[in-house]
PyMOL CGO cylinders between C-alpha atoms (Angstrom):
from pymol import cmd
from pymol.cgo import CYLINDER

trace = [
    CYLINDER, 19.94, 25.76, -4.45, 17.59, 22.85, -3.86, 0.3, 1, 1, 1, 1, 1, 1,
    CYLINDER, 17.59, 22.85, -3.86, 14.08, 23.72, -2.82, 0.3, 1, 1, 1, 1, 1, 1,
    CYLINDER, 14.08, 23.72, -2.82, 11.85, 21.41, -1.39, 0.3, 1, 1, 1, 1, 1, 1,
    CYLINDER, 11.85, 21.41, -1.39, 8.37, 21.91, -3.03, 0.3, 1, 1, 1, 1, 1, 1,
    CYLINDER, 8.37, 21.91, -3.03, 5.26, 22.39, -1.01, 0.3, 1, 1, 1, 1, 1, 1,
    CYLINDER, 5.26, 22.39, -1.01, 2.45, 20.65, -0.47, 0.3, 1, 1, 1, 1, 1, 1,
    CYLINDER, 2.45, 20.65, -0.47, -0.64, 22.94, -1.36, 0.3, 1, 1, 1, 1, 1, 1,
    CYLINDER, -0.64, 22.94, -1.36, -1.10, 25.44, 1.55, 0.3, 1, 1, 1, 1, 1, 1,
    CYLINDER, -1.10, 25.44, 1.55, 1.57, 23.63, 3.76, 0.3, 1, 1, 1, 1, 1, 1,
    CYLINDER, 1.57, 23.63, 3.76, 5.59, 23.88, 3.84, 0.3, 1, 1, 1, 1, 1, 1,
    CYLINDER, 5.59, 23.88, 3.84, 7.01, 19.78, 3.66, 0.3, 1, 1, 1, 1, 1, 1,
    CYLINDER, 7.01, 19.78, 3.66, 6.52, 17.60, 6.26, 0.3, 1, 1, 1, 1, 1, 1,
    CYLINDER, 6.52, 17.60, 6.26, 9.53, 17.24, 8.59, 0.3, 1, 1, 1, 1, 1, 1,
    CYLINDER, 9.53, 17.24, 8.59, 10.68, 14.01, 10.11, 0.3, 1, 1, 1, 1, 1, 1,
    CYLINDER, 10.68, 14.01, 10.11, 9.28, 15.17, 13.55, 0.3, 1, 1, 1, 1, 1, 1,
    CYLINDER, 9.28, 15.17, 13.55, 6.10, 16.27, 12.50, 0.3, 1, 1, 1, 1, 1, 1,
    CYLINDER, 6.10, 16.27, 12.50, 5.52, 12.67, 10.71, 0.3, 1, 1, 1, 1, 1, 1,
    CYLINDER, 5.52, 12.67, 10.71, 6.63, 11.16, 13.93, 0.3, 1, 1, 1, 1, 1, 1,
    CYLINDER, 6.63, 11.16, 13.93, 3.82, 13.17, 15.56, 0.3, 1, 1, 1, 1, 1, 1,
    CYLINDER, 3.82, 13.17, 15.56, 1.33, 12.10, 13.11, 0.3, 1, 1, 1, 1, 1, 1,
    CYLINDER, 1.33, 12.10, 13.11, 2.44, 8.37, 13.94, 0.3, 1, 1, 1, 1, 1, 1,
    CYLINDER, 2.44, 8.37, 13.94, 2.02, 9.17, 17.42, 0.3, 1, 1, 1, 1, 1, 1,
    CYLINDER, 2.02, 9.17, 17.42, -1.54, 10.53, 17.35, 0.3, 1, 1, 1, 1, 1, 1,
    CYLINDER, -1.54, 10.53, 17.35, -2.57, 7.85, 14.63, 0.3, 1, 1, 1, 1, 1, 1,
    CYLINDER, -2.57, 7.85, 14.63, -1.50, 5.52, 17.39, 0.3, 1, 1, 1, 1, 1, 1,
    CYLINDER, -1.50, 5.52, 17.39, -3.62, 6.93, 19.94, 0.3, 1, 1, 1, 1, 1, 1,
    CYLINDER, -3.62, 6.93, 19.94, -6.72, 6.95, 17.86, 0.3, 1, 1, 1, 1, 1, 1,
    CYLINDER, -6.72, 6.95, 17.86, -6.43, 3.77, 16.28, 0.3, 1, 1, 1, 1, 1, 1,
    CYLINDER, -6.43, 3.77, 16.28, -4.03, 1.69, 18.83, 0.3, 1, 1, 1, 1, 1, 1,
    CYLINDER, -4.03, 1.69, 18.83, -1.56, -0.61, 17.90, 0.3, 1, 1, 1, 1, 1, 1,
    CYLINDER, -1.56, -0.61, 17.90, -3.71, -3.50, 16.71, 0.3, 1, 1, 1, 1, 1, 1,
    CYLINDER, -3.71, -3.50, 16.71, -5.39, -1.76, 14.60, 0.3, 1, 1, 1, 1, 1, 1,
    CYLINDER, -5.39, -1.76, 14.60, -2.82, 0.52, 13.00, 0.3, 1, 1, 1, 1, 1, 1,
    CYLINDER, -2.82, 0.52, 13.00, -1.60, -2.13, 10.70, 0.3, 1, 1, 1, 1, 1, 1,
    CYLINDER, -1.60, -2.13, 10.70, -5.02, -2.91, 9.29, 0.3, 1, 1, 1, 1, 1, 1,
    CYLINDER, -5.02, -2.91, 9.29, -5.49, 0.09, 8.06, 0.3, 1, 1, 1, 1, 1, 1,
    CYLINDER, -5.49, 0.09, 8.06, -2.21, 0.80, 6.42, 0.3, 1, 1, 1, 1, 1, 1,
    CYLINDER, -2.21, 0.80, 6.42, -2.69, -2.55, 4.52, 0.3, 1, 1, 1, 1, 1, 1,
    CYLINDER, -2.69, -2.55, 4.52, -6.64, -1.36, 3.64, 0.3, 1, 1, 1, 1, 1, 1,
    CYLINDER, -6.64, -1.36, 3.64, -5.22, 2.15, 2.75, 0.3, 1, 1, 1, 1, 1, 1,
    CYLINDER, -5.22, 2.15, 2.75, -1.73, 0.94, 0.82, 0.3, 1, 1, 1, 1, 1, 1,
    CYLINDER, -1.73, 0.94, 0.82, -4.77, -1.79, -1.13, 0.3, 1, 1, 1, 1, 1, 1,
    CYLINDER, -4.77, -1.79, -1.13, -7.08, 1.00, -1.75, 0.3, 1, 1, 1, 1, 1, 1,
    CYLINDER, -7.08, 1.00, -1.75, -4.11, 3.23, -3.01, 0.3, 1, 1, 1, 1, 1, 1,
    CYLINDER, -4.11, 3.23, -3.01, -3.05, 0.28, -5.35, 0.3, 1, 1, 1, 1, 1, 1,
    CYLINDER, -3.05, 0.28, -5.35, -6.73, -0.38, -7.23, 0.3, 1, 1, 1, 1, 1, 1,
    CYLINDER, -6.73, -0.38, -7.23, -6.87, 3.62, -7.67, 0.3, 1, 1, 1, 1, 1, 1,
    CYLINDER, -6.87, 3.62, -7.67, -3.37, 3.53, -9.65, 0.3, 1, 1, 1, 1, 1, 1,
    CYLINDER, -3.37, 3.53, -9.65, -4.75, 0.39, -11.27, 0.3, 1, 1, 1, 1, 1, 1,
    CYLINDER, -4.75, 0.39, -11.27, -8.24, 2.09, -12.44, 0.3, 1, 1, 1, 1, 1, 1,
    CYLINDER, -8.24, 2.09, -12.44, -6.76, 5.39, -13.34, 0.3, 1, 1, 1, 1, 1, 1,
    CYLINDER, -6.76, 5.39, -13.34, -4.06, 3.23, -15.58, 0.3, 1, 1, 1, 1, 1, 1,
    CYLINDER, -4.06, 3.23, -15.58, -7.08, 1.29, -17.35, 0.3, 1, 1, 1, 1, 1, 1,
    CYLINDER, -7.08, 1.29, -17.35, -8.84, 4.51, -17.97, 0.3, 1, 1, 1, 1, 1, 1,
    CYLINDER, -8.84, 4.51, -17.97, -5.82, 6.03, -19.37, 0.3, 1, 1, 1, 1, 1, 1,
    CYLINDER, -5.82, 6.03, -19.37, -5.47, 3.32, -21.42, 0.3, 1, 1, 1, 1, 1, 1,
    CYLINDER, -5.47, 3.32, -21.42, -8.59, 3.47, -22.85, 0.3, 1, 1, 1, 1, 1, 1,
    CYLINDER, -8.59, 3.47, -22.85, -8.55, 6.78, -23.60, 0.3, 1, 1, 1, 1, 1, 1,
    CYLINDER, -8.55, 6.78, -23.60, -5.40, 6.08, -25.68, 0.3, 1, 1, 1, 1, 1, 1,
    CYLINDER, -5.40, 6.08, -25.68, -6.52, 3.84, -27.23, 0.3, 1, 1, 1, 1, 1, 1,
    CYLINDER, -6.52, 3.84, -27.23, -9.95, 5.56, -28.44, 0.3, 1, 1, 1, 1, 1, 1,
    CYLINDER, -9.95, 5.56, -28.44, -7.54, 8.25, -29.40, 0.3, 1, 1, 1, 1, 1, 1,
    CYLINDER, -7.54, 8.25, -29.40, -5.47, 5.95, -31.68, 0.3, 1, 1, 1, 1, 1, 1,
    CYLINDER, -5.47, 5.95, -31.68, -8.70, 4.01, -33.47, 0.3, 1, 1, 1, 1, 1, 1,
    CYLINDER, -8.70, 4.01, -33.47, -9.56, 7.83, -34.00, 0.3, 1, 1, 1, 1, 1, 1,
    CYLINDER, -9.56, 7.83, -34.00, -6.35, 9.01, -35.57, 0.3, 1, 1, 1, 1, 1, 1,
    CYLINDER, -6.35, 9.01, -35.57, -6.81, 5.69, -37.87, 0.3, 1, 1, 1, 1, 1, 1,
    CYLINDER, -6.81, 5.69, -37.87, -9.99, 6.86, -38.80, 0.3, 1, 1, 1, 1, 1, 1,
    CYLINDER, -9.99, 6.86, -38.80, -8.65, 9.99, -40.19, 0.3, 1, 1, 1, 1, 1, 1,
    CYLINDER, -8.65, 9.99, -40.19, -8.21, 10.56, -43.66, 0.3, 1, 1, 1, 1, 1, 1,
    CYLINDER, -8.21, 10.56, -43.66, -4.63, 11.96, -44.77, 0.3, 1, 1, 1, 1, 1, 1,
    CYLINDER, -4.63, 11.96, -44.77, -4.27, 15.35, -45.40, 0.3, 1, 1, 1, 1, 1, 1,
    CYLINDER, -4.27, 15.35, -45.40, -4.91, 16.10, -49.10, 0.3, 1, 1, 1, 1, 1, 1,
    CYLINDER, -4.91, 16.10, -49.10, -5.91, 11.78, -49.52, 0.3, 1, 1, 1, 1, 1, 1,
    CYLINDER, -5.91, 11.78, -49.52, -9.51, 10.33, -50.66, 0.3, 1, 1, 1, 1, 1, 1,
    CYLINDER, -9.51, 10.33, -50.66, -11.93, 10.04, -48.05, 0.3, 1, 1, 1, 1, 1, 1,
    CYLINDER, -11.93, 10.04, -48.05, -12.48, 6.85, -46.62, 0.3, 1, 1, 1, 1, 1, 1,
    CYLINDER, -12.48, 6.85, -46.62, -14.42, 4.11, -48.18, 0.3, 1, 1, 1, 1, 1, 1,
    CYLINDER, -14.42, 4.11, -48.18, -16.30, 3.88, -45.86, 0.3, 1, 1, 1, 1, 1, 1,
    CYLINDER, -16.30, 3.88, -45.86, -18.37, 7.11, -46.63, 0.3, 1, 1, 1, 1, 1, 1,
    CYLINDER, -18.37, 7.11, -46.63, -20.98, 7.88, -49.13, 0.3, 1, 1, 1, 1, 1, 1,
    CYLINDER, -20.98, 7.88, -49.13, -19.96, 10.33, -52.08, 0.3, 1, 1, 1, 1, 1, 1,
    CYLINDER, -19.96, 10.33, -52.08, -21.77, 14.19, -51.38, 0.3, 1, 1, 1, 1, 1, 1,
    CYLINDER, -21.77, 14.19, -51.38, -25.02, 14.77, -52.99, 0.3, 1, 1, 1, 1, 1, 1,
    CYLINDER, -25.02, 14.77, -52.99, -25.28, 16.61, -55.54, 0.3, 1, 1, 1, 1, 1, 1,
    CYLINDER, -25.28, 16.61, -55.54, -26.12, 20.19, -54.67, 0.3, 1, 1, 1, 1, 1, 1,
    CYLINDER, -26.12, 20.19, -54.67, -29.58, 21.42, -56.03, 0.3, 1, 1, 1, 1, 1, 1,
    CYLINDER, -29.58, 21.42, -56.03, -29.76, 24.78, -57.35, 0.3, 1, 1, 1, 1, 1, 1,
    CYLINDER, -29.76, 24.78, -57.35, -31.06, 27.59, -55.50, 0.3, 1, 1, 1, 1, 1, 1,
    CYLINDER, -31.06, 27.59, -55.50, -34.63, 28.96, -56.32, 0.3, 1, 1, 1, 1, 1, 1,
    CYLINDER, -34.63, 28.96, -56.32, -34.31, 32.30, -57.43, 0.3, 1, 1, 1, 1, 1, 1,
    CYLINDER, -34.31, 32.30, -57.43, -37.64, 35.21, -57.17, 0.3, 1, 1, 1, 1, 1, 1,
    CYLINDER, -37.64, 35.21, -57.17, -37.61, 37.90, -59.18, 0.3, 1, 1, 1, 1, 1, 1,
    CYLINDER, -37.61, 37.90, -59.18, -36.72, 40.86, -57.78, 0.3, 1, 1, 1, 1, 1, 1,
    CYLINDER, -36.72, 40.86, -57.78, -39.60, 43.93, -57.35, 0.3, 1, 1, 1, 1, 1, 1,
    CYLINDER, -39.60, 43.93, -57.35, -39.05, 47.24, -58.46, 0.3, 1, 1, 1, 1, 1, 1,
    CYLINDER, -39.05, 47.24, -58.46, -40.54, 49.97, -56.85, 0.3, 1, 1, 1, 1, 1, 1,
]
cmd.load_cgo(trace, "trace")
């Protein structure tokens, strides 16, 4: 059984409802201008996709320098690190007695 899916709060567009859209679209807008803004909308669409694809890449690709980064499990840490401190020892105070 093939089920169309929905668009969020609305059943699928039929072919006669986008002809209606068309229609009104074309009374707003008129025929000169109707092309105009398809071309401004289809550009606008187009450097979206292209600046959602550069942030995606640069995500993966701070995600892959950061992978680098990390040590192995069970390796040496990286040089790039100081050794620890040693730890000092605690101060101890005698305890009272009551």
């Amino acid at each position: 059984m093939n089920i169309p899916t929905p668009v969020v709060g609305f059943g699928t567009l039929s072919s006669g409802e986008v002809i209606l859209i068309f229609l009104v679209c074309l009374l707003f807008f008129g025929a000169k201008r109707l092309p105009e803004l398809a071309r401004s909308l289809g550009k606008s669409l187009h450097e979206f996709k292209k600046a959602a694809s550069e942030v995606e890449d640069s995500f993966r690709t701070a995600m892959n320098e950061t992978d680098l980064k990390k040590p192995a499990a069970g390796g040496p840490p990286p040089a790039s690190l100081p050794p620890p401190a040693p730890k000092a020892p605690e101060a101890t105070t005698p305890e009272k007695t009551v």
